[in-house]
PAKOLKE-752005 format. One record per residue (C-alpha): residue number from 1; residue in one letter; x, z, y. Coordinates in pm, whole numbers, plus 32768, in hexadecimal, padded with zeros to 4 digits. Each point is the difference from the previous one (the first is absolute). Layout:
BEGIN
PT num residuo   c1   c3   c2
PT NUM       a    X    Z    Y
...
//
This chain:
BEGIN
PT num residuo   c1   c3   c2
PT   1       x 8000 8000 8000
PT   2       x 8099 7FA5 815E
PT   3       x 8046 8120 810E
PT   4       x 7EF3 8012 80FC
PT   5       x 8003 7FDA 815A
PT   6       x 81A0 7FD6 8060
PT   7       x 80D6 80F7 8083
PT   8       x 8100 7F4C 80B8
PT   9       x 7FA6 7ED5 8071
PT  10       x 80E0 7F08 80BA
PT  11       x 7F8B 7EE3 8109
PT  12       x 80CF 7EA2 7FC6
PT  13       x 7FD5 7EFC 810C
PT  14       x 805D 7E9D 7FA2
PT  15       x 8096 7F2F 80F4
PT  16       x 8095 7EBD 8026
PT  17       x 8022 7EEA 811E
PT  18       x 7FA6 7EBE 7F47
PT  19       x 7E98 7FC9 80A2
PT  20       x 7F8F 7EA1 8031
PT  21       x 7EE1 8049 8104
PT  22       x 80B3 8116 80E9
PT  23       x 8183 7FEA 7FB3
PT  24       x 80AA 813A 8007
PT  25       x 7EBB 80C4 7FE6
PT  26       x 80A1 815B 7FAA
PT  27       x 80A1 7FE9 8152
PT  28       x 7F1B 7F8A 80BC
PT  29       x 7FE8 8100 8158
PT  30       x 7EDA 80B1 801E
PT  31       x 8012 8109 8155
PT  32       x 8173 803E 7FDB
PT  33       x 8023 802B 7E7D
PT  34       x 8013 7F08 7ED8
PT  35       x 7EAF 7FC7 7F4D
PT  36       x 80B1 8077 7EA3
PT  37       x 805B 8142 80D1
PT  38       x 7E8F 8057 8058
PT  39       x 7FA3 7F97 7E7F
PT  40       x 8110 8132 7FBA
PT  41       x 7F71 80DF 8107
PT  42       x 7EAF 801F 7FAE
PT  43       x 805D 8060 7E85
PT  44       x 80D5 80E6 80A0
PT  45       x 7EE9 8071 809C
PT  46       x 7F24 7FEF 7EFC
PT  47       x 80DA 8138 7F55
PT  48       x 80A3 7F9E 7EEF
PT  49       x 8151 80A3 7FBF
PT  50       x 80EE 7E95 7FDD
PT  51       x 7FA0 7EDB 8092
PT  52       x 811A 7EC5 7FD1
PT  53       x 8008 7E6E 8047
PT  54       x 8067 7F47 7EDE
PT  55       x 8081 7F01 80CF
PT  56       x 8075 7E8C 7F7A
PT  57       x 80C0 7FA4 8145
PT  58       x 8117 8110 8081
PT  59       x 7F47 7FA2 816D
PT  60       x 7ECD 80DE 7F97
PT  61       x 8110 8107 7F7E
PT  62       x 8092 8009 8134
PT  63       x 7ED1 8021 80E1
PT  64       x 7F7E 8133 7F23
PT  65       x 8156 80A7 7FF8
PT  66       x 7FFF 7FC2 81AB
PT  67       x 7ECE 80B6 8022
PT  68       x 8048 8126 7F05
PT  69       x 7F5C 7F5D 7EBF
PT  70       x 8057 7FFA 7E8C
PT  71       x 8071 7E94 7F89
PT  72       x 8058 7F68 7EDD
PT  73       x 8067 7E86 7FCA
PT  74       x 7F7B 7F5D 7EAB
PT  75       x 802A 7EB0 7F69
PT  76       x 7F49 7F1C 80F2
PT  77       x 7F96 7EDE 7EDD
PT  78       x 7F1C 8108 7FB8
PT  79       x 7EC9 7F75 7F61
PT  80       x 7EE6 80FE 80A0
PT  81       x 8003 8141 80CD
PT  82       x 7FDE 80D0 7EB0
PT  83       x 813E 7F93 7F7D
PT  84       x 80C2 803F 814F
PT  85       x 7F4E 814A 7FFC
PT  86       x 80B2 8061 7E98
PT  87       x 8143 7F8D 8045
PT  88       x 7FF6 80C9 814C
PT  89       x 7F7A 8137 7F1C
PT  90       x 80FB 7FEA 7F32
PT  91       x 8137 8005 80CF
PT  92       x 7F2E 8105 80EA
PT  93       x 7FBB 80C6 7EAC
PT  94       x 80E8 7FE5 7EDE
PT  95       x 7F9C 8193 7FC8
PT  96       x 7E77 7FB6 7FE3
PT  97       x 7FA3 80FC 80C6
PT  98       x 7EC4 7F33 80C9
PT  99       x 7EE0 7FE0 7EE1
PT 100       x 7F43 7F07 8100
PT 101       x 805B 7ED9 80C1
PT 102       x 7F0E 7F91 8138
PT 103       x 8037 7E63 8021
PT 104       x 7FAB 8003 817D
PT 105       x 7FDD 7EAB 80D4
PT 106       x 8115 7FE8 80EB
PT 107       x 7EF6 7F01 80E5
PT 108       x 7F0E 812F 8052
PT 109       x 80A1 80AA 8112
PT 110       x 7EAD 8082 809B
PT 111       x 7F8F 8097 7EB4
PT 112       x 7F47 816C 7FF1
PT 113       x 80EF 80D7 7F59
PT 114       x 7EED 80BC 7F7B
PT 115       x 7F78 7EB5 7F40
PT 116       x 8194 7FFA 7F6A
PT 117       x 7FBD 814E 7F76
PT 118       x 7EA8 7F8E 7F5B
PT 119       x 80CD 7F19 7F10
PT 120       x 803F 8144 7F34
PT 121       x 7ED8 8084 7FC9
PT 122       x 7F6B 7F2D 7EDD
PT 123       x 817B 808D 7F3F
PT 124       x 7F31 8154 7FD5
PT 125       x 7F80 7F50 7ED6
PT 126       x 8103 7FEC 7EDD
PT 127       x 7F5B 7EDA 7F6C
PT 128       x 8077 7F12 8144
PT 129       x 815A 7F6D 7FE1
PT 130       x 7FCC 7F45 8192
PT 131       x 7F0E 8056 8115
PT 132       x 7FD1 7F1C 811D
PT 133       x 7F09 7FEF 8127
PT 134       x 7F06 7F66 8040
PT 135       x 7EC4 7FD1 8115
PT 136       x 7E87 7F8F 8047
PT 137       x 8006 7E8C 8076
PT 138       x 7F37 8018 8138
PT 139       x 8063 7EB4 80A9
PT 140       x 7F07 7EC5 7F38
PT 141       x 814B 7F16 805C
PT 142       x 80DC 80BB 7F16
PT 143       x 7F16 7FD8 7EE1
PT 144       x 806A 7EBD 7FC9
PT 145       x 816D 8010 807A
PT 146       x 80F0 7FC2 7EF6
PT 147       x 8117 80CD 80B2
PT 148       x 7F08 8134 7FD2
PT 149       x 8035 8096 7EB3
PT 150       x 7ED8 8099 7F72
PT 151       x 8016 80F7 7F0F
PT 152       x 7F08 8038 7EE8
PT 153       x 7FAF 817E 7FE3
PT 154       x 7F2C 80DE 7F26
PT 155       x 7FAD 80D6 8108
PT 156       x 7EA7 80B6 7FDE
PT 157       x 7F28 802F 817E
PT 158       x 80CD 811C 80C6
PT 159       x 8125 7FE4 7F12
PT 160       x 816F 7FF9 80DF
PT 161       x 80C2 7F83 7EDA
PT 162       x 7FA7 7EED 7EDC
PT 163       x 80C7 7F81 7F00
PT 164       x 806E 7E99 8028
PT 165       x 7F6C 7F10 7EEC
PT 166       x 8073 7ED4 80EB
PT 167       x 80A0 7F66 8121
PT 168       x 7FA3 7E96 8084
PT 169       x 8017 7F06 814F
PT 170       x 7E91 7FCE 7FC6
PT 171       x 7ED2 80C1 8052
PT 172       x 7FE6 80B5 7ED1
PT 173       x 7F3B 80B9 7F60
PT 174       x 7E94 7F2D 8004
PT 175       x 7EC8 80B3 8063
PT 176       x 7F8A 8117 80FC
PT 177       x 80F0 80E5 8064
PT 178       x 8132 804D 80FE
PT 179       x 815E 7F2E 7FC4
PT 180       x 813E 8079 8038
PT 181       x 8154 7FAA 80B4
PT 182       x 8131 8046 7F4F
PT 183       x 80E7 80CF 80C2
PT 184       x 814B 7F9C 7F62
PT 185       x 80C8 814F 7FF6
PT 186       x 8028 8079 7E9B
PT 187       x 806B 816A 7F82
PT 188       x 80B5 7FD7 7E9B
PT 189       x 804D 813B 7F30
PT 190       x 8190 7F99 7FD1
PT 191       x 7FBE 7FA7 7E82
PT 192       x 7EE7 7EEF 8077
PT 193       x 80B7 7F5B 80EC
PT 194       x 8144 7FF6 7EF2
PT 195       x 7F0C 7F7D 7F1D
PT 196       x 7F55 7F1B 80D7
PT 197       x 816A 7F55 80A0
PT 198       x 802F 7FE4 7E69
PT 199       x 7EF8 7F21 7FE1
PT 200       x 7FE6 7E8E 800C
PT 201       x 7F2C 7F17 80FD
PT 202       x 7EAF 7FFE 7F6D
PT 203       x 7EF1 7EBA 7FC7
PT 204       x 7F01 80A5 80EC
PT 205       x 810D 805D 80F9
PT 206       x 8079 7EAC 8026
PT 207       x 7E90 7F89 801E
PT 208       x 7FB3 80CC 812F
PT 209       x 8160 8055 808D
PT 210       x 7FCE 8165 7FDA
PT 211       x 8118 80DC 7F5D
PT 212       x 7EEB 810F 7FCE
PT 213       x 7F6B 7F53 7EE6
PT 214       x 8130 7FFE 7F35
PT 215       x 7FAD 81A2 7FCC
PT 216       x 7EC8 7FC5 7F93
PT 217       x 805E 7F11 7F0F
PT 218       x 80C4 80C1 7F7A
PT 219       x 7F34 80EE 7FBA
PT 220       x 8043 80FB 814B
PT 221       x 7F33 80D7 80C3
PT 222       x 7FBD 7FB6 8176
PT 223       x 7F12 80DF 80B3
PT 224       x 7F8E 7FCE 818C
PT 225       x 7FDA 8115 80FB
PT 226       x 7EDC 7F85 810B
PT 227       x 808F 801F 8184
PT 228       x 7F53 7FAC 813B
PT 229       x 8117 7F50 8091
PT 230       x 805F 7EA0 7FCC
PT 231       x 8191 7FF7 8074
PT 232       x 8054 7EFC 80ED
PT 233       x 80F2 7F1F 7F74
PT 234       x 8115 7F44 807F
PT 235       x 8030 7E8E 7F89
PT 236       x 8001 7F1E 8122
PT 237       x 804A 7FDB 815A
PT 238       x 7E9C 8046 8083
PT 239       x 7FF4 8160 7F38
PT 240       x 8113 803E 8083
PT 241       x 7F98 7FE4 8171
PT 242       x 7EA3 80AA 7F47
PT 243       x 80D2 8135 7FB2
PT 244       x 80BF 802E 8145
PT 245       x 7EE1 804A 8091
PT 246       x 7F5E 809F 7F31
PT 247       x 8132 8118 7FF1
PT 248       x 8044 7FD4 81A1
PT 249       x 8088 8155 8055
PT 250       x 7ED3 80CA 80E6
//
């Protein structure tokens, strides 16, 4: 039976500069400060006890180090943010001592750092190997975005956390009912996310493009805490303007 709800928990930021629509993105100033530095802040903020960039370009390295951060530079032919995550883990944590790692975005600088801390909260159940995030879909034009992940819950009226049975760029499921927006920040209990680096590309993660899927193909738990608060991501030039001023200092 796996340990409930972890101990020691560690956040892991991946970060690297090869973006196609806003080059540099990690860098990119936002009042003063790197973006990749507010991503670090608000987990900071967010209490959690270590909080380090696994960076793939020693330019994220060195802006974290500048402003008092804990960097670490991984292989940057990494495949996904999961693998960079491990590698960073395990040069951060030869010893073992974190039982949990926290996959945060390094693109959501604005984020709530009490929605970061919701991604452990499904963990309290030992059957769950991953907990994400996830929230109601309130705008009609995301229903049928494809860049909107829905996730497929079994989540019972007034429930705050469903397991996963699904994950899809369509609006699934079919019938009456709410949908819900992924949130992609995952918790792993350290064995899952060993595990789950371990495993090969999957047929129905290939078919939608979403790593996710390769878990629960494999037979792995995923369960969704519900939040309120959709994070403002940071992917283009336009959000990026979008979340200037949205965090203009008052």
């Amino acid at each position: 039976m796996t340990a409930a709800t972890p101990k020691n928990p560690i956040v892991l930021i991946p970060s690297r500069l090869a973006s196609t629509r806003l080059p540099d993105k990690p860098l990119a100033d936002i009042h003063g400060l790197p973006m990749i530095v507010h991503c670090l802040r608000r987990a900071q903020e967010a209490g959690f006890a270590r909080v380090a960039v696994a960076c793939g370009d020693q330019a994220i390295a060195d802006a974290i180090q500048a402003h008092g951060g804990e960097a670490v530079l991984t292989d940057p032919n990494h495949p996904s943010g999961s693998d960079r995550i491990f590698e960073a883990l395990q040069k951060l944590d030869p010893q073992a001592r974190h039982d949990a790692v926290i996959n945060l975005q390094g693109d959501l600088p604005a984020i709530d750092p009490k929605v970061i801390s919701a991604v452990l909260t499904p963990l309290a159940d030992p059957a769950i190997d991953i907990a994400t995030l996830a929230t109601p879909i309130v705008d009609q034009h995301e229903v049928d975005d494809r860049n909107v992940v829905k996730a497929v819950l079994s989540l019972a009226p007034g429930e705050t956390i469903g397991r996963a049975l699904y994950f899809s760029r369509r609006p699934v499921p079919g019938g009456e009912g709410p949908l819900w927006h992924h949130i992609g920040i995952y918790a792993y209990r350290r064995a899952a996310l060993e595990r789950f680096v371990s495993l090969k590309p999957s047929p129905l993660e290939k078919r939608e493009s979403l790593e996710q899927l390769r878990a629960l193909e494999n037979g792995m738990s995923i369960a969704a805490a519900v939040v309120d608060t959709l994070p403002l991501g940071v992917d283009t030039p336009a959000d990026l303007a979008r979340i200037r001023a949205a965090m203009q200092p008052r």
